[in-house]
C-alpha positions as a Markdown table, in Angstrom:
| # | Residue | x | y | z |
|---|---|---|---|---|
| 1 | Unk | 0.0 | 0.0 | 0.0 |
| 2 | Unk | 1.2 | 3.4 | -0.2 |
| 3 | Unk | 1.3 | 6.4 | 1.4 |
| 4 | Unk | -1.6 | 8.0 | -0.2 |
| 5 | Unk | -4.0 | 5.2 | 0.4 |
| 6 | Unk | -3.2 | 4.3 | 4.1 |
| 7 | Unk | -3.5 | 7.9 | 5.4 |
| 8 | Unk | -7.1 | 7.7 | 3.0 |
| 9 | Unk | -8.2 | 4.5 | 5.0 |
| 10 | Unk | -6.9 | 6.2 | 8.5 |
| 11 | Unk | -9.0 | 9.8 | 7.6 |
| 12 | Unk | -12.1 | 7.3 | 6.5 |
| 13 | Unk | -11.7 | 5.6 | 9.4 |
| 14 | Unk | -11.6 | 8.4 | 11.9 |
| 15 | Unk | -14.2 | 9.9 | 10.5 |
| 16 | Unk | -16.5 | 6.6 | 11.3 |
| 17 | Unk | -15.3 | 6.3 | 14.7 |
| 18 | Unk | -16.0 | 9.9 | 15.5 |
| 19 | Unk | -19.5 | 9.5 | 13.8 |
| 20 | Unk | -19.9 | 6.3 | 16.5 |
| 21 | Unk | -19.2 | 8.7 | 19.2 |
| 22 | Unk | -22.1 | 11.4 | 18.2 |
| 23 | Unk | -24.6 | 12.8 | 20.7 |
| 24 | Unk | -28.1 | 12.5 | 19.7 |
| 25 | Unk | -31.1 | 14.6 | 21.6 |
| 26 | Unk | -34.3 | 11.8 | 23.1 |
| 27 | Unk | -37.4 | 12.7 | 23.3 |
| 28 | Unk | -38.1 | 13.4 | 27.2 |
| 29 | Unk | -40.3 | 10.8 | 29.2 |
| 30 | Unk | -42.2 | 11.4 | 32.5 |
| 31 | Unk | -39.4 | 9.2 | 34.0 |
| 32 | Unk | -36.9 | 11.5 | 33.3 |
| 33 | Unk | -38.6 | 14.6 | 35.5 |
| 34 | Unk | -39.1 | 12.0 | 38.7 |
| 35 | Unk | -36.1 | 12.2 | 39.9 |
| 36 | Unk | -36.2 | 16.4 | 39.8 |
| 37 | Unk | -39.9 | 16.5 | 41.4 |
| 38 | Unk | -38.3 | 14.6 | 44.1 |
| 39 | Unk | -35.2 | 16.7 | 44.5 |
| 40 | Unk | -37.5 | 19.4 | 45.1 |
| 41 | Unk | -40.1 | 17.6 | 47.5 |
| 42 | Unk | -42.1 | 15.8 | 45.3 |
| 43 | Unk | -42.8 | 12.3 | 46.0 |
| 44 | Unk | -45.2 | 9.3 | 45.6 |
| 45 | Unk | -45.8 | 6.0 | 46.4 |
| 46 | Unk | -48.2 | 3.7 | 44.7 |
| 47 | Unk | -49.7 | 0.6 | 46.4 |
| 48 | Unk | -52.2 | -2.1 | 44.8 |
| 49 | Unk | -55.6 | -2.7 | 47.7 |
| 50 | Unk | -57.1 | -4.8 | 45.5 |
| 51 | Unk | -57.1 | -7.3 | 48.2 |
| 52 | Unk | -59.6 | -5.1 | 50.1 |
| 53 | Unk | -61.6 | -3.4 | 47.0 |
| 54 | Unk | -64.9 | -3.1 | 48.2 |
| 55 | Unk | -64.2 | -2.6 | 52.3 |
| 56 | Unk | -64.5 | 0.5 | 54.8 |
| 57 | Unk | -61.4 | 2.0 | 54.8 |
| 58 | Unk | -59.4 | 4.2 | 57.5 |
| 59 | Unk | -56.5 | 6.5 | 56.7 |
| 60 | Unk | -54.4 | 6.9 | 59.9 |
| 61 | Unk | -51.0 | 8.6 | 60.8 |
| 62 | Unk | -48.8 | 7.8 | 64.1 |
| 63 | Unk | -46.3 | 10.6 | 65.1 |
| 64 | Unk | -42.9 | 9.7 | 67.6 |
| 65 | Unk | -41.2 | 11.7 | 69.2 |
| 66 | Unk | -37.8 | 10.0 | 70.3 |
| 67 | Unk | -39.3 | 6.7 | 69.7 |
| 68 | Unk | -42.9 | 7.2 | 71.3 |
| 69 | Unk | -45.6 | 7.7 | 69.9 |
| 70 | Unk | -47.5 | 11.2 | 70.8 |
| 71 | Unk | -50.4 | 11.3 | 72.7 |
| 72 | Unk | -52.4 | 12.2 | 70.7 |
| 73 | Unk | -51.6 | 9.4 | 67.9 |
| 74 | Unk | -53.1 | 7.3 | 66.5 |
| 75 | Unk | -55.1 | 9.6 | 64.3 |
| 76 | Unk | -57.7 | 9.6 | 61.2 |
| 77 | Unk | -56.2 | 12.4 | 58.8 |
| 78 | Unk | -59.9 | 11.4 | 56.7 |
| 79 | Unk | -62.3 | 12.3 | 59.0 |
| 80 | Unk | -64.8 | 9.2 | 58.1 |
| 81 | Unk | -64.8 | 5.2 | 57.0 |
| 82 | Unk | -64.7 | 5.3 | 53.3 |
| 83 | Unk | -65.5 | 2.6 | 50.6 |
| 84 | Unk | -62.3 | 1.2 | 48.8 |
| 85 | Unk | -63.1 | 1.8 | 45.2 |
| 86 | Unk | -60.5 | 0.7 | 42.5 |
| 87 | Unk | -57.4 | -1.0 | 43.3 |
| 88 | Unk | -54.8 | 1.9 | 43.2 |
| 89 | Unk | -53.6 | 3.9 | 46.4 |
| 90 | Unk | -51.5 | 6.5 | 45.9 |
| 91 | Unk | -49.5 | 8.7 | 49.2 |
| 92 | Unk | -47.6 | 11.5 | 48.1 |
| 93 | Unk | -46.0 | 14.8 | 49.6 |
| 94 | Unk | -45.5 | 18.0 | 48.5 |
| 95 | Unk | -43.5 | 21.1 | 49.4 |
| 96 | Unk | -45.3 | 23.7 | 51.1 |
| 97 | Unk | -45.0 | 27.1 | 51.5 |
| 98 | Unk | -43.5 | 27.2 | 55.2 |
| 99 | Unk | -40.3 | 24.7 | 56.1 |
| 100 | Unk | -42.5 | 23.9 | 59.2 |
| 101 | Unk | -44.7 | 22.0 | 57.5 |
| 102 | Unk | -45.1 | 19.1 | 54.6 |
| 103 | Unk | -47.8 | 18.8 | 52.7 |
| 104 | Unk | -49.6 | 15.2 | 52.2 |
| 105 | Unk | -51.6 | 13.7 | 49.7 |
| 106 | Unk | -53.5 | 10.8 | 49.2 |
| 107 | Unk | -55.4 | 9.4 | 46.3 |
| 108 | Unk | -57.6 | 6.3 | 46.0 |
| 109 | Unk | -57.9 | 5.4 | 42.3 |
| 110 | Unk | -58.9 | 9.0 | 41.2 |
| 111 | Unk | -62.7 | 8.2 | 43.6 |
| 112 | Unk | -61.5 | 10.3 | 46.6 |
| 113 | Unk | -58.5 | 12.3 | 46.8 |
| 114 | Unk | -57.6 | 14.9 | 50.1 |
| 115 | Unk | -54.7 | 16.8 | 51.2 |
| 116 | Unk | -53.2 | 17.8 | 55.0 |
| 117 | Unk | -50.7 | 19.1 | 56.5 |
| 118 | Unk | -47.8 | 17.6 | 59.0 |
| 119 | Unk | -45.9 | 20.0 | 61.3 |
| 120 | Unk | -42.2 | 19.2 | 61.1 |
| 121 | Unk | -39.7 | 19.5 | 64.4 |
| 122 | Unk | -36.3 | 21.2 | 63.7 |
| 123 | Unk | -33.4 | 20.1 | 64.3 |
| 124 | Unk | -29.8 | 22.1 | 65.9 |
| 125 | Unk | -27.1 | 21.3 | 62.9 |
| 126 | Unk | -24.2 | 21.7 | 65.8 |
| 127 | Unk | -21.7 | 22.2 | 63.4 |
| 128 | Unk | -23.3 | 24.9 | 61.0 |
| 129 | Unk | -25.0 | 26.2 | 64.6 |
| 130 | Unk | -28.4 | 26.5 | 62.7 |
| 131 | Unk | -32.0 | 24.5 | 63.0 |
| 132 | Unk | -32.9 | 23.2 | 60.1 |
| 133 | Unk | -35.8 | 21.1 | 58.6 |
| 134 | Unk | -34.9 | 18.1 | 57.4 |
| 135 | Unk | -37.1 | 14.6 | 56.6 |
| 136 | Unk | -37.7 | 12.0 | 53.8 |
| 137 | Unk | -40.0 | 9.5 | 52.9 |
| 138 | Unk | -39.6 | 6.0 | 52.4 |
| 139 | Unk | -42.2 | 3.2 | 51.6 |
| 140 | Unk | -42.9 | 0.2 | 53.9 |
| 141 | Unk | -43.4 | -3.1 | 52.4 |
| 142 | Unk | -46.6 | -3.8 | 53.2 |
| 143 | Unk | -46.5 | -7.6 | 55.1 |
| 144 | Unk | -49.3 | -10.6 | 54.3 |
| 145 | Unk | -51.6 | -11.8 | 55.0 |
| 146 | Unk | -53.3 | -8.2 | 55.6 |
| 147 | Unk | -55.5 | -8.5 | 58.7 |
| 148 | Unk | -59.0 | -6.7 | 59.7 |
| 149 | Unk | -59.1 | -3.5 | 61.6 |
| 150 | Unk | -55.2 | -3.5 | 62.2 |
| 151 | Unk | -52.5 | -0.5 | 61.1 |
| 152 | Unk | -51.1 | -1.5 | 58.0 |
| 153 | Unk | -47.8 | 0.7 | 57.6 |
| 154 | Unk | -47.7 | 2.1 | 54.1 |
| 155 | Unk | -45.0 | 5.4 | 54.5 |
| 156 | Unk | -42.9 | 6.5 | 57.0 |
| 157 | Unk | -41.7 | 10.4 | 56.8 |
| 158 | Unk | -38.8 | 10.7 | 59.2 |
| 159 | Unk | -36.6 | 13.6 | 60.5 |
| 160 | Unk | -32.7 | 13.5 | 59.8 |
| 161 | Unk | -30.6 | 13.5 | 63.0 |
| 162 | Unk | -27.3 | 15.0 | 63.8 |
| 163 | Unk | -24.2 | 13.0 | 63.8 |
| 164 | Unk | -21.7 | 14.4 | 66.3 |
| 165 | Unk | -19.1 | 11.7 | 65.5 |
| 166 | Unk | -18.9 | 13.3 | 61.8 |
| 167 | Unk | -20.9 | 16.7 | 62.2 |
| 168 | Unk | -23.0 | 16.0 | 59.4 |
| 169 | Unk | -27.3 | 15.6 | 59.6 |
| 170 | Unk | -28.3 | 12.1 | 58.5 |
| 171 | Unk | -30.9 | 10.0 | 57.7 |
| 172 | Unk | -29.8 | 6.8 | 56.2 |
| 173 | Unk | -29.6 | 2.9 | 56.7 |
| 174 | Unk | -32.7 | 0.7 | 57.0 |
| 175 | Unk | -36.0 | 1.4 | 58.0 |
| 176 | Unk | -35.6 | -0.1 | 61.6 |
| 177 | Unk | -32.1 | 1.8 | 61.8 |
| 178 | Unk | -33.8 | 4.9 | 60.8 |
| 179 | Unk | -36.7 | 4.8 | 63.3 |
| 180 | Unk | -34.5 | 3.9 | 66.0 |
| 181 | Unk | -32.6 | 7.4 | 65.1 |
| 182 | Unk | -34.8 | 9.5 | 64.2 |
| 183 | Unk | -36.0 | 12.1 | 66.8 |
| 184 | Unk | -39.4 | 12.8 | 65.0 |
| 185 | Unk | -41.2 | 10.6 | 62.2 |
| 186 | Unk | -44.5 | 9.8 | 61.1 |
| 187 | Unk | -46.0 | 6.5 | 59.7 |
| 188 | Unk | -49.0 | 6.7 | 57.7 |
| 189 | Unk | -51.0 | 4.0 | 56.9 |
| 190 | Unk | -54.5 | 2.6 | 56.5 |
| 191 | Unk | -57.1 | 0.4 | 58.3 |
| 192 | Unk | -59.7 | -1.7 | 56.6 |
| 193 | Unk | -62.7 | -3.0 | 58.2 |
């Protein structure tokens, strides 16, 4: 071969490799905003009840504070029994206006759908000698069989805690870590009857 046609192969052949490595735009999803609705506070957990379509229905939060429940916990955040109509559940939260509070939603299969309000608890960062409000949400996995007129735990929203050992605010591990951690946390869930 000669000189003219190698450096003709090597020029074709950089030119295909540097076409392999091109860029190309997608068309954007709903999947792709998730994970920016929940950077900013969004979030939602979906849970199939069709094992108890048709049944009167509770929704209930517990508050703890340092591990025990408040007195005034267990509560109905729906102020009446309800029919469970369609087999989707949907709890959500949403930012609110004021870092004191979080803003939670519900939806049963697009039938009845209600929004409320949690108070939040700050928390001294030691180390940045500021309070803060910090929490996140987690679903539980909800256990079988399901049984009549008992808490079933759907969401827990718990409070990050401050971690002297490396002055940073945390709220990680399991869920049984993070309930034994956590200074203030709720767990929402449902009743069926």
């Amino acid at each position: 071969m000669n000189k003219k046609t190698i450096i003709t192969a090597l020029l074709t052949l950089a030119a295909m490799v540097g076409q392999a490595q091109e860029i190309k735009m997608n068309e954007t999803t709903i999947n792709d905003y998730i994970p920016m609705l929940n950077q900013k506070g969004y979030q939602a957990y979906s849970f199939d009840v069709s094992t108890i379509k048709g049944r009167n229905v509770t929704i209930n939060v517990r508050e703890f504070v340092n591990g025990k429940e408040v007195e005034d916990s267990p509560r109905l955040l729906f102020p009446y029994y309800f029919e469970a109509r369609g087999e989707k559940f949907v709890f959500g939260f949403l930012p609110s206006e004021t870092d004191s509070l979080v803003l939670c939603y519900f939806n049963w299969e697009n039938t009845l759908r209600s929004s409320w309000s949690l108070k939040l608890k700050q928390l001294y960062w030691e180390s940045e000698n500021k309070y803060v409000y910090s929490y996140r949400s987690d679903p539980f996995e909800p256990t079988s069989p399901l049984e009549k007129e008992t808490f079933i735990p759907l969401v827990y929203y718990s409070s990050f805690w401050y971690d002297a050992e490396d002055k940073v605010t945390r709220c990680c591990g399991s869920i049984s870590d993070i309930i034994k951690r956590s200074p203030h946390y709720y767990i929402l869930g449902i009743k069926y009857y």
